[in-house]
N, CA, C and O of each residue as an XYZ file, in Angstrom:
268
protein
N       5.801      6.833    -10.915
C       4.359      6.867    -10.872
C       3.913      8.279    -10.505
O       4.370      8.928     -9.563
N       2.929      8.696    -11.391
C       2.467      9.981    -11.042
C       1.065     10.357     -9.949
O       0.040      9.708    -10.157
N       1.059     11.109     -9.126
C       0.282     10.852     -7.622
C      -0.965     11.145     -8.736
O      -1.621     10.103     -8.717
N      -1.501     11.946     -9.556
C      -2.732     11.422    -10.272
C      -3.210      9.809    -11.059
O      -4.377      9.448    -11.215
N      -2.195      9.160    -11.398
C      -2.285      8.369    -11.874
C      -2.602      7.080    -10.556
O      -2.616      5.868    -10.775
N      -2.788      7.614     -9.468
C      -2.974      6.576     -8.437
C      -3.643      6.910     -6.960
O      -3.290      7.949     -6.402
N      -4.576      6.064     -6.341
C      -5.139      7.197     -5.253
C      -4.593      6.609     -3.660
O      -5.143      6.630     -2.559
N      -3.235      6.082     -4.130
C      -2.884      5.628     -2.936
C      -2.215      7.227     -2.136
O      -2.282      8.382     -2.558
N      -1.761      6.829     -1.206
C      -1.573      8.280      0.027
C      -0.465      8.732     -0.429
O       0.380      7.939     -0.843
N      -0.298      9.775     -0.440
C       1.110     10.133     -0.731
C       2.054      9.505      0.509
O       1.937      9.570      1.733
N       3.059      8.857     -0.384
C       3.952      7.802      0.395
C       5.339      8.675      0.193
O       5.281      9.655     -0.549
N       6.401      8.388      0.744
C       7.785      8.529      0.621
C       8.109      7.643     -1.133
O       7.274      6.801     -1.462
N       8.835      7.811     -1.722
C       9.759      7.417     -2.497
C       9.825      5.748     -2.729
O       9.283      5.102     -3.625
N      10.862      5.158     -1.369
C      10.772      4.125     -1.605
C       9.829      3.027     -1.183
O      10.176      1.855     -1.324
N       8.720      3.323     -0.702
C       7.627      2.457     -0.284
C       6.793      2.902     -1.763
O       6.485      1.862     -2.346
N       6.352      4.103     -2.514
C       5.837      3.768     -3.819
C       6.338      3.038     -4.658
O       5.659      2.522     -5.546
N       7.972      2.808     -4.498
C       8.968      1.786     -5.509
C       8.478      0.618     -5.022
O       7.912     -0.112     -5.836
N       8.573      0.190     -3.661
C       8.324     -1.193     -3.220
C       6.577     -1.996     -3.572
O       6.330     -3.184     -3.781
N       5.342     -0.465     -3.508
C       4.559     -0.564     -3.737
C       4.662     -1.576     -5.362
O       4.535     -2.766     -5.647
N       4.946     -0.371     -6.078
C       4.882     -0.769     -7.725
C       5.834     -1.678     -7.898
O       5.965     -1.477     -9.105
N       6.630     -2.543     -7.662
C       7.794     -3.571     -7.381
C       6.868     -5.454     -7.459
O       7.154     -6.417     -8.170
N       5.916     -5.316     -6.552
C       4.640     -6.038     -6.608
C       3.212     -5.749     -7.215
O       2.101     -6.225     -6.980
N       3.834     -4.442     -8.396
C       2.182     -4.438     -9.517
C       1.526     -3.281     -8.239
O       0.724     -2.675     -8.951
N       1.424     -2.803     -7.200
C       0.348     -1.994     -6.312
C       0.362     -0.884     -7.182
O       1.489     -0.593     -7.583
N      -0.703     -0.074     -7.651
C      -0.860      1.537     -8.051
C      -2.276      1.917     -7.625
O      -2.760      3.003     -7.944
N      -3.044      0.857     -6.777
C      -4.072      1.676     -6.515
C      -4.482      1.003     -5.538
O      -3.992     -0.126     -5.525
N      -5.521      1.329     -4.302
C      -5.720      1.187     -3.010
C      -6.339     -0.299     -2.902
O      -5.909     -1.065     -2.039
N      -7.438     -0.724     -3.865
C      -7.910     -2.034     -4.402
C      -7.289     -2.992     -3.887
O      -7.545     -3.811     -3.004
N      -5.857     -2.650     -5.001
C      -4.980     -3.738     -5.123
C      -4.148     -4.250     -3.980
O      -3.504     -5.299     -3.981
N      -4.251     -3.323     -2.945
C      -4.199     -4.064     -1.940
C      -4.691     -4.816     -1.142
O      -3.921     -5.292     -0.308
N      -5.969     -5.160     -1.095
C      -6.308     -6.250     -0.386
C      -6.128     -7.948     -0.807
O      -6.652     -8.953     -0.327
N      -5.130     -7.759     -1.936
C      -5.280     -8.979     -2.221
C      -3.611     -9.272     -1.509
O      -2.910    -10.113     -2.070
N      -3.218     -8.740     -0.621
C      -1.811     -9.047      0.297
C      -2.432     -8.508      1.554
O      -3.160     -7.555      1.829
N      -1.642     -9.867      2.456
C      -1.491     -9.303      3.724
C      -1.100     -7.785      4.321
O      -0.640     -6.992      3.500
N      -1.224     -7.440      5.398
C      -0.458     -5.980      5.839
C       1.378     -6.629      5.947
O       2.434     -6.060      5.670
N       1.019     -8.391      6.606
C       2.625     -8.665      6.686
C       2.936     -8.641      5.313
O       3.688     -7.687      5.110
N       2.748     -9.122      4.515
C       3.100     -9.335      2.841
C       4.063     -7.782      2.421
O       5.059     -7.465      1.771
N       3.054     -7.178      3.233
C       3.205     -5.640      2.803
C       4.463     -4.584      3.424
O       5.054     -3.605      2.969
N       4.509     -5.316      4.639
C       5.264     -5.256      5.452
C       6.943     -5.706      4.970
O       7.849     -4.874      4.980
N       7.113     -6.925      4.627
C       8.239     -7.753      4.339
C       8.950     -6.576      3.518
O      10.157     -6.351      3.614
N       8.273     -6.011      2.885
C       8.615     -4.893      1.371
C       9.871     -4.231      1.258
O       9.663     -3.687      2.343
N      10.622     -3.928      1.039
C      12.113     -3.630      1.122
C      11.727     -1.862      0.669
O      11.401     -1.461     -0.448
N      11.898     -1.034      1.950
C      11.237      0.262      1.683
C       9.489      0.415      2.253
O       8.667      1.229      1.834
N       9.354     -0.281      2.953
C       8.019      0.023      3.626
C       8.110      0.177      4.840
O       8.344     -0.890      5.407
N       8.008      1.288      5.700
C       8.533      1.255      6.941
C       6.686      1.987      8.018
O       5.817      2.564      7.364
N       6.561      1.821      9.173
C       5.770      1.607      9.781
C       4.690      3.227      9.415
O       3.471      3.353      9.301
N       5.684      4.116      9.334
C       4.880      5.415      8.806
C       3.963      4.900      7.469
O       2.754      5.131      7.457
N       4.464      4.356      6.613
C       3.897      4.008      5.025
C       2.258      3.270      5.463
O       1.131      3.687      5.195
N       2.762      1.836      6.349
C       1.874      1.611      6.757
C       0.676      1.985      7.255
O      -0.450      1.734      6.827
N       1.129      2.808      8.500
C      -0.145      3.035      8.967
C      -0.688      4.233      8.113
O      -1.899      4.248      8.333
N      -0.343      5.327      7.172
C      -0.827      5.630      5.919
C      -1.699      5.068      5.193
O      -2.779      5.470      4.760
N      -1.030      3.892      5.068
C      -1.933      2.806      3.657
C      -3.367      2.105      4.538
O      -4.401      1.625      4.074
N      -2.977      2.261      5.793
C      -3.832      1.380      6.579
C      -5.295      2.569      7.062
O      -6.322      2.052      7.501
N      -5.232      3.662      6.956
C      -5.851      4.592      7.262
C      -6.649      4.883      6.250
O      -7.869      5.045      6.288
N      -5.559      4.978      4.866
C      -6.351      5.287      3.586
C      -7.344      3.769      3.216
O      -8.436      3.918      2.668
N      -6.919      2.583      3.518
C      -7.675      1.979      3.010
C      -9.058      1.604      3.759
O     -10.001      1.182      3.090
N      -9.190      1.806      5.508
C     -10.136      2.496      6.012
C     -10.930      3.548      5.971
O     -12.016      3.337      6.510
N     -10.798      4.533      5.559
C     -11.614      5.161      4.732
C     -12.059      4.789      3.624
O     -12.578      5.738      3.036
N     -12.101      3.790      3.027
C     -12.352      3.389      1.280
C     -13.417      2.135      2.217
O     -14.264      1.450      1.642
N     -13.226      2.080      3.234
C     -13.800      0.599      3.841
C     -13.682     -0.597      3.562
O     -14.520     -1.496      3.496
N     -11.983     -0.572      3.303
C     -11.651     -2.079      2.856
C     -10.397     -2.006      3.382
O      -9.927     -0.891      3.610
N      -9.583     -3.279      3.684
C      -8.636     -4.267      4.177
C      -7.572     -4.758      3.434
O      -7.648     -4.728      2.205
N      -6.492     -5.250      4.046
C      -5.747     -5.439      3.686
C      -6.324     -7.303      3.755
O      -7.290     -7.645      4.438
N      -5.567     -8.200      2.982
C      -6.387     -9.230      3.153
C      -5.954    -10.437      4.116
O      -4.781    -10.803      4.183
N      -7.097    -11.092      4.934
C      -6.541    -11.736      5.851
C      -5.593    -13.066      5.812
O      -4.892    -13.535      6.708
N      -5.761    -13.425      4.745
C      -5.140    -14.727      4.590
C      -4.920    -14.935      3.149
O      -5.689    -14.483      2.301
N      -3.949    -15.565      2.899
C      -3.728    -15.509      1.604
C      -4.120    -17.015      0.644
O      -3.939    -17.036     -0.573
């Protein structure tokens, strides 16, 4: 995935694999998973997180509460 082609944070390697693994390429698309959902991810480790969790606070949206 190319970092223009997506406005998620610049991540490490394997948390963009784990991202795109479950369809994620853009900040949106995450609120339709938990942060745990997000979490479970094979390659998502607590740095990625609180990244994704920062960027998607600034956009003023969430990860989603319940599935």
């Amino acid at each position: 995935m190319n970092q223009s082609e997506t406005d998620l944070p610049r991540l490490g390697a394997p948390a963009l694999r784990a991202l795109a693994s479950v369809g994620v390429t853009r900040l949106e698309q995450l609120t339709a998973f938990t942060e745990s959902d997000i979490k479970k991810l094979h390659g998502m480790g607590p740095k990625s997180i609180k990244q994704l969790y920062e960027a998607l606070e600034q956009r003023g949206i969430s990860f989603a509460t319940k599935k």
